[in-house]
N, C-alpha and C positions, 0 to 999 in steps of 0.2 A: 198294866196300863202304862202308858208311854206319854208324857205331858208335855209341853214348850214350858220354857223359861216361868211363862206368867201361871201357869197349872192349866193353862185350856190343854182339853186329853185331841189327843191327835187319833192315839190307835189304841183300840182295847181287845184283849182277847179274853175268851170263856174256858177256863181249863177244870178240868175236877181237882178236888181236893186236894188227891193223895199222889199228884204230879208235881214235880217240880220245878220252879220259877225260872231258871236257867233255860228247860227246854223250848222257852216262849220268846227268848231276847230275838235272835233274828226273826223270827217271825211279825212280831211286835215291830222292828225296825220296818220289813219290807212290805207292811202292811199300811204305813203311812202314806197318805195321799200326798199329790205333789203341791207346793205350796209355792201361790203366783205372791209375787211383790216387787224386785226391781226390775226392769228391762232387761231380757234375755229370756233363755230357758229357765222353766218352773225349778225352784229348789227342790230338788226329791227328799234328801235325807236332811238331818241336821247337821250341824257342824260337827258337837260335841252331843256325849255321853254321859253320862253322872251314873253310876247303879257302885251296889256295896258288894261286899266280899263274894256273894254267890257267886255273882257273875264271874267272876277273875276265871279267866282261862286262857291259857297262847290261844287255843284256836279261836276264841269270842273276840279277843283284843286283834286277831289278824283277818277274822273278817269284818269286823267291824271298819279297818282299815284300809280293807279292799274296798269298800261301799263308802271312802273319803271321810270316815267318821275318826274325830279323835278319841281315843277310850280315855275317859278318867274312872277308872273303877278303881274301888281299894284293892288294897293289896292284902292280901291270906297272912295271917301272925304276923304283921304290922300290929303297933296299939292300935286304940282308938284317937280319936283327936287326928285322925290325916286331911279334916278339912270338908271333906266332903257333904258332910250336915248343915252346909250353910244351902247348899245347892239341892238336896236330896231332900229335904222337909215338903220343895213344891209339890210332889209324887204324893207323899202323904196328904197335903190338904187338898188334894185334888178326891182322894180316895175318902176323904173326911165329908167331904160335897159330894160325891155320891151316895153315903152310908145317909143323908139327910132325907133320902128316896126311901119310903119302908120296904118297900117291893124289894128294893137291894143289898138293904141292914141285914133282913132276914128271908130264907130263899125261902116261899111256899112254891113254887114250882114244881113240879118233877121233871117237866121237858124241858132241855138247853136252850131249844129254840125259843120258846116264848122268854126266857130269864136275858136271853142273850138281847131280843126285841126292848125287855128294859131296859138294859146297860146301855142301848146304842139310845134310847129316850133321852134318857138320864145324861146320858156326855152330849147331846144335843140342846138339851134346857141347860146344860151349864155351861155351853156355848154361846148358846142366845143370851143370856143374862150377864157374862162377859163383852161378849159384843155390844149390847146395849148399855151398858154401865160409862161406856168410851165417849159416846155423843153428849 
């Protein structure tokens, strides 16, 4: 899942279990819709990046740079404490607000399709409910 600043989810992807999280970052980027607000062209990407040690890789940090994005990802056998928990917690309560959905806590599903039909529900009611909370 991939959030804005505030925890609204922009892009979510459905992957099985026993794949891992790294194969999803660009995809999760180029999957975000373009996003209208000042005059000119639609923002596509974000500015900035926030993800933890997984991610770290030359090639993730230079394409992410090619698509104008700054990488702030930790860095591999750095301590802890590099800062980045202050920015990376949004991700979690975002994933906190979806696990409040039981359909998403726990999969009864077999088919991705319908599971995935919830996930896009669910980051939708927690868009509407963000949206409306503003007025």
């Amino acid at each position: 899942m991939l959030t804005e600043a505030n925890g609204t989810p922009l892009s979510a992807i459905l992957t099985g279990a026993n794949r891992h999280d790294v194969t999803q970052l660009l995809p999760l980027v180029d999957a975000v819709p373009p996003v209208r607000g000042q005059r000119g062209r639609p923002r596509r990407w974000p500015q900035r990046l926030y993800a933890d040690r997984a991610y770290n890789s030359r090639r993730h940090r230079q394409e992410l740079r090619t698509r104008h994005i700054a990488p702030a990802l930790a860095r591999r056998g750095a301590g802890h404490g590099s800062g980045l928990g202050v920015h990376r917690w949004v991700a979690e309560r975002t994933l906190g607000w979806l696990h409040q959905f039981r359909r998403l806590r726990v999969r009864y599903e077999r088919r991705a399709d319908i599971h995935e039909a919830f996930l896009s529900l669910g980051c939708s009611i927690i868009c509407f409910r963000r949206f409306t909370s503003f007025r």
